[in-house]
DSSP file (Angstrom, degrees, kcal/mol; ACC not computed):
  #  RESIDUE AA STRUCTURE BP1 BP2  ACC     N-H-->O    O-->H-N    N-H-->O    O-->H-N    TCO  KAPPA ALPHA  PHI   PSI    X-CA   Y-CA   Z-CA
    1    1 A X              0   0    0      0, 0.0     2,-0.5     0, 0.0     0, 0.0   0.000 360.0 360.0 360.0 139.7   70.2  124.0   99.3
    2    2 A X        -     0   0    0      1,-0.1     0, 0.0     0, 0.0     0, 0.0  -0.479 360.0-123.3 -94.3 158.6   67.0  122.1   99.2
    3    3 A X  S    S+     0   0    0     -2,-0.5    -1,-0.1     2,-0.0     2,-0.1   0.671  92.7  55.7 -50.2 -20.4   65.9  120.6   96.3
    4    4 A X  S    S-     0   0    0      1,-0.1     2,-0.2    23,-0.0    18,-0.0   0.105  70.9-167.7-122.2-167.9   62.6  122.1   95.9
    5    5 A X        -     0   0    0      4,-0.1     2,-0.1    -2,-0.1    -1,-0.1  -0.853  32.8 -16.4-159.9-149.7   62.0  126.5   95.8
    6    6 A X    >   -     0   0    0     -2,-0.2     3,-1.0     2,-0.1    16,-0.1  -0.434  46.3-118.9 -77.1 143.6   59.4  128.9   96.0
    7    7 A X  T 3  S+     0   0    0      1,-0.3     2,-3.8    -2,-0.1    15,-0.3   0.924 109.2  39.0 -29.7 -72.4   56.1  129.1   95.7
    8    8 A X  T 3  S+     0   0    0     13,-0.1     2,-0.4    14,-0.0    -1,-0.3   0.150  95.4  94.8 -74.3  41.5   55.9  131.5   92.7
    9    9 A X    <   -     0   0    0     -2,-3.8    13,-0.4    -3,-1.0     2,-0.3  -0.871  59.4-153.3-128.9 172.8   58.7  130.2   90.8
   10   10 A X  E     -A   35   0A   0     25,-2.0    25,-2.3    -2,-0.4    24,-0.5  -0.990   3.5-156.0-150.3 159.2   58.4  127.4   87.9
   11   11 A X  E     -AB  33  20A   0      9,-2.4     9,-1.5    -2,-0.3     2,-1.0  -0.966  15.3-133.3-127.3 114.7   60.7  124.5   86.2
   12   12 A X  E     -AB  32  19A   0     20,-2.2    20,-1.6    -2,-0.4     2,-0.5  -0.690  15.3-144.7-103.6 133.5   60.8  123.0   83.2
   13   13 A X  E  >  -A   31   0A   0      5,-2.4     4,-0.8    -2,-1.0    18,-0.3  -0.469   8.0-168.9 -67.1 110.4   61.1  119.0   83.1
   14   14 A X  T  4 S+     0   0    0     16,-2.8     3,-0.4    -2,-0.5    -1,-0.1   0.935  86.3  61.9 -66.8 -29.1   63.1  117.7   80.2
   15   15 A X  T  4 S+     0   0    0     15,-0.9    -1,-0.2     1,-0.2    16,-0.1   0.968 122.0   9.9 -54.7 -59.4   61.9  114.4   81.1
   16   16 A X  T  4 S-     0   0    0      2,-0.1    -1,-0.2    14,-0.1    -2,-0.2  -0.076  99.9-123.6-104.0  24.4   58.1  114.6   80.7
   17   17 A X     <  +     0   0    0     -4,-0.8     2,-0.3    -3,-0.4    -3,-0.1   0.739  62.8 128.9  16.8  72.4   58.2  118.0   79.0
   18   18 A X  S    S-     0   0    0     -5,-0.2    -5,-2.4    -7,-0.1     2,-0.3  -0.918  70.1-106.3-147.6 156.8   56.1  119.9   81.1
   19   19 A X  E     -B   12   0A   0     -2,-0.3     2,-0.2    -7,-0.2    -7,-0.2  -0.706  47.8-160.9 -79.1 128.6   56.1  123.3   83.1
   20   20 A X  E     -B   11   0A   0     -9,-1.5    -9,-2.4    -2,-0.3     2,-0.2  -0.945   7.5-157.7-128.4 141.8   56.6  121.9   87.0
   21   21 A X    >   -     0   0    0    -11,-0.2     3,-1.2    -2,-0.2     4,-0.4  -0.413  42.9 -93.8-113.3-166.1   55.7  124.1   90.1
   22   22 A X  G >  S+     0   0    0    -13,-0.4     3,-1.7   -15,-0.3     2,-0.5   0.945 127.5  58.9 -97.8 -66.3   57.3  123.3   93.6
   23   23 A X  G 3  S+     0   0    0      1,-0.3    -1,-0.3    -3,-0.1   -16,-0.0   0.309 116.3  31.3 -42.2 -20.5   54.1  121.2   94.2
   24   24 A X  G <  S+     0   0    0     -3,-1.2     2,-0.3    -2,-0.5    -1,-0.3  -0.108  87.5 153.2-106.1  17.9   54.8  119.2   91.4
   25   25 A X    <   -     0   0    0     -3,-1.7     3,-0.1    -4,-0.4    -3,-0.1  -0.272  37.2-141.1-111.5 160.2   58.4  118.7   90.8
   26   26 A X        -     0   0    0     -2,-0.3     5,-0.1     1,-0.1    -1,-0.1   0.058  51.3 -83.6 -59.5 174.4   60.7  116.3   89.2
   27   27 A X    >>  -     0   0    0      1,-0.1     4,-0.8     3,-0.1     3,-0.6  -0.359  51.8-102.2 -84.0-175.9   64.2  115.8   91.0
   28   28 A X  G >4 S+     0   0    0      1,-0.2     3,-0.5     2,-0.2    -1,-0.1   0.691 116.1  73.4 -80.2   4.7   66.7  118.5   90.0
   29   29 A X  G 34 S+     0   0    0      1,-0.2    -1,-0.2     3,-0.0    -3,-0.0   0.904 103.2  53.4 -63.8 -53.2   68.8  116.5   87.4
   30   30 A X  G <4 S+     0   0    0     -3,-0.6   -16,-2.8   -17,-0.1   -15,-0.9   0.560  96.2  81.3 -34.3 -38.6   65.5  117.0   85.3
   31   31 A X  E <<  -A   13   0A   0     -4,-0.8     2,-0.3    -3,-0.5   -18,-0.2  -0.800  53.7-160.5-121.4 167.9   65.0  120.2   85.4
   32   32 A X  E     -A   12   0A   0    -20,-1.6   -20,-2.2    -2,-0.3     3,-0.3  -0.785  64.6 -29.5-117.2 135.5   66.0  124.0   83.8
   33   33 A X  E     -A   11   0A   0     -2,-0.3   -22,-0.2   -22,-0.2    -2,-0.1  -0.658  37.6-109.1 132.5 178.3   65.2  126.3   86.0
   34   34 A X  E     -     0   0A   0    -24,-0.5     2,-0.5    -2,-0.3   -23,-0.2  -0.025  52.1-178.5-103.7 116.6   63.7  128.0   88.4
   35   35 A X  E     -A   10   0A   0    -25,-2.3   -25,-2.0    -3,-0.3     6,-0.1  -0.665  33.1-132.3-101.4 159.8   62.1  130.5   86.3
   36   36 A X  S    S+     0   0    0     -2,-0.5     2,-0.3   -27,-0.2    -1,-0.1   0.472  92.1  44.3 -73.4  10.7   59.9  133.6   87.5
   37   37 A X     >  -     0   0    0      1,-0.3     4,-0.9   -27,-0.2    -2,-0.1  -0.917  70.0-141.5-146.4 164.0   56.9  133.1   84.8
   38   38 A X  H  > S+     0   0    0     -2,-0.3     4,-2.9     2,-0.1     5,-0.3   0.814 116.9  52.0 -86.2 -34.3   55.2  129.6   83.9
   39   39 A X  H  4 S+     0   0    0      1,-0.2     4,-0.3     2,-0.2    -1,-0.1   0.838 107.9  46.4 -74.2  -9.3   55.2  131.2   80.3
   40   40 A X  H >4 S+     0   0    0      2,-0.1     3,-2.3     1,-0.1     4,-0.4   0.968 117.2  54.7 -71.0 -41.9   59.4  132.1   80.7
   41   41 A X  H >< S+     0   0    0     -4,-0.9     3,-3.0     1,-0.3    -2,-0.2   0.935 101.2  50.4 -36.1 -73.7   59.1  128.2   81.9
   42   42 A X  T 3< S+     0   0    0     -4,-2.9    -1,-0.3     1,-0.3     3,-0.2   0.635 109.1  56.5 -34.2 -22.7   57.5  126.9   78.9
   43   43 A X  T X>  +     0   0    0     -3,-2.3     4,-2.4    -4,-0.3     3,-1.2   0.374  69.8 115.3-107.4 -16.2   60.3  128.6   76.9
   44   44 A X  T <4 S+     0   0    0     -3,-3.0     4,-0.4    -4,-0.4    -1,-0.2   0.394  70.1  49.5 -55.4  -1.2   63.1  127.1   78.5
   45   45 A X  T 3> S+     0   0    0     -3,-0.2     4,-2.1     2,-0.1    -1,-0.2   0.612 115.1  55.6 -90.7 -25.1   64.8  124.9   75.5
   46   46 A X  H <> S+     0   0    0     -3,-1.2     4,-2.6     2,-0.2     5,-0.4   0.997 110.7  40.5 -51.3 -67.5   64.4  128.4   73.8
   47   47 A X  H >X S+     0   0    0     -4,-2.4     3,-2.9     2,-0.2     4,-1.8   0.888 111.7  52.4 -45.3 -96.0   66.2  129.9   76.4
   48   48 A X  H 3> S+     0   0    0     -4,-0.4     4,-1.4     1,-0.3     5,-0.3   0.755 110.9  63.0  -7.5 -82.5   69.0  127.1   76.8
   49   49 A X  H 3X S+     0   0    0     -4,-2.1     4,-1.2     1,-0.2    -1,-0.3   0.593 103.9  32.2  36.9-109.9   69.2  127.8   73.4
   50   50 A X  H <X S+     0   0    0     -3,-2.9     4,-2.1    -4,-2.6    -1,-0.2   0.754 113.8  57.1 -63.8 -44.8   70.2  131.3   72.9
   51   51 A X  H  X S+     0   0    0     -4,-1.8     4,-2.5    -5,-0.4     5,-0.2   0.994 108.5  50.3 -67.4 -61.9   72.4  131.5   75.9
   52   52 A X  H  X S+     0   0    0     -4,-1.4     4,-4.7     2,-0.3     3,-0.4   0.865 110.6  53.2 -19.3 -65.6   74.6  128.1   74.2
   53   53 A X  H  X S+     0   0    0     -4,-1.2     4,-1.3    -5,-0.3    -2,-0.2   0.961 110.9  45.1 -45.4 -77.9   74.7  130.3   70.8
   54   54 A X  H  X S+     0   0    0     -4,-2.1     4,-0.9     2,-0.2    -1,-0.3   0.732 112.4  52.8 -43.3 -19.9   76.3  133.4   72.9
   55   55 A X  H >X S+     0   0    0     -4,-2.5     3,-4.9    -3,-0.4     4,-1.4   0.922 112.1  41.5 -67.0 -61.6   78.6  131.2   74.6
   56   56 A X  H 3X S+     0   0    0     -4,-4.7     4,-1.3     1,-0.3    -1,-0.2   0.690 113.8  49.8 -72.2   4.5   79.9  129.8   71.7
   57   57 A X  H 3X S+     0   0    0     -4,-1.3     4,-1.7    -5,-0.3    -1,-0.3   0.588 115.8  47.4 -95.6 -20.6   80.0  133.3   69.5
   58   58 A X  H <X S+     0   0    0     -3,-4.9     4,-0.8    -4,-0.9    -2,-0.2   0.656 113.5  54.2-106.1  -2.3   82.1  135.0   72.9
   59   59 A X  H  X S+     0   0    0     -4,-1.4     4,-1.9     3,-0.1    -2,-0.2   0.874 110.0  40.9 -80.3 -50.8   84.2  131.7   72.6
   60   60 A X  H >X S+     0   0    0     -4,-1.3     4,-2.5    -5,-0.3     3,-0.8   0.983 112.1  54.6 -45.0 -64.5   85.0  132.2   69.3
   61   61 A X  H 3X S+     0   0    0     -4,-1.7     4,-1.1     1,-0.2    -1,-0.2   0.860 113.9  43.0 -20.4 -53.6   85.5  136.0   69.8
   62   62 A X  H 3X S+     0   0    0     -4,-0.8     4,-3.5     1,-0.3    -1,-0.2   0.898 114.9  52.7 -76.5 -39.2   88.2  135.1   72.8
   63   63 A X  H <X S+     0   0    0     -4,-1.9     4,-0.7    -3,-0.8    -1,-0.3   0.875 107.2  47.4 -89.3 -15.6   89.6  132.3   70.5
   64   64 A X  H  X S+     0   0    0     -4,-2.5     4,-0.7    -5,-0.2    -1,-0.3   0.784 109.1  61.2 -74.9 -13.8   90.2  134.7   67.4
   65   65 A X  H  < S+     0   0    0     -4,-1.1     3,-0.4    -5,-0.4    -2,-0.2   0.905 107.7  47.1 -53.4 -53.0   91.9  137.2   70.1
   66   66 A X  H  < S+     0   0    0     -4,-3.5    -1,-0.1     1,-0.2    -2,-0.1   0.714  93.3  63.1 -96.1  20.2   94.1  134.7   70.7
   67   67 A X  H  <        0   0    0     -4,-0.7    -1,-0.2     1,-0.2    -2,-0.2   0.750 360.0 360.0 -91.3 -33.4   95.3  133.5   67.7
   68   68 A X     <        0   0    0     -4,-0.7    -1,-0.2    -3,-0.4    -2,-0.1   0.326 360.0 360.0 -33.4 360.0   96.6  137.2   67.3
């Protein structure tokens, strides 16, 4: 897989905090992504975020299952 993607897709850098597009981008250790909107981009600690919270609420679920 190459490092880079598609035109219409966008990255965000944790390094420079910035929305990155394949013309610009950092290497991939740097970035979250590829998302389809610069504004989904922009949103991307948001994102990280939320998804973290659900893990750890369907890890809790599973571990109070098994404590049953």
């Amino acid at each position: 897989m190459a490092d880079g993607g598609k035109p219409d897709q966008y990255w965000y850098c944790v390094k420079h905090h910035r929305v990155e597009t394949v013309d610009d981008l950092c290497p991939a250790k740097h970035r979250l992504g590829p998302y389809d909107s610069r504004e989904e981009a922009s949103r991307a600690l948001e994102i990280a975020e939320e998804r973290n919270e659900q893990w750890e609420s369907a890890d809790d679920d599973w571990d109070a299952v098994e404590e049953d």
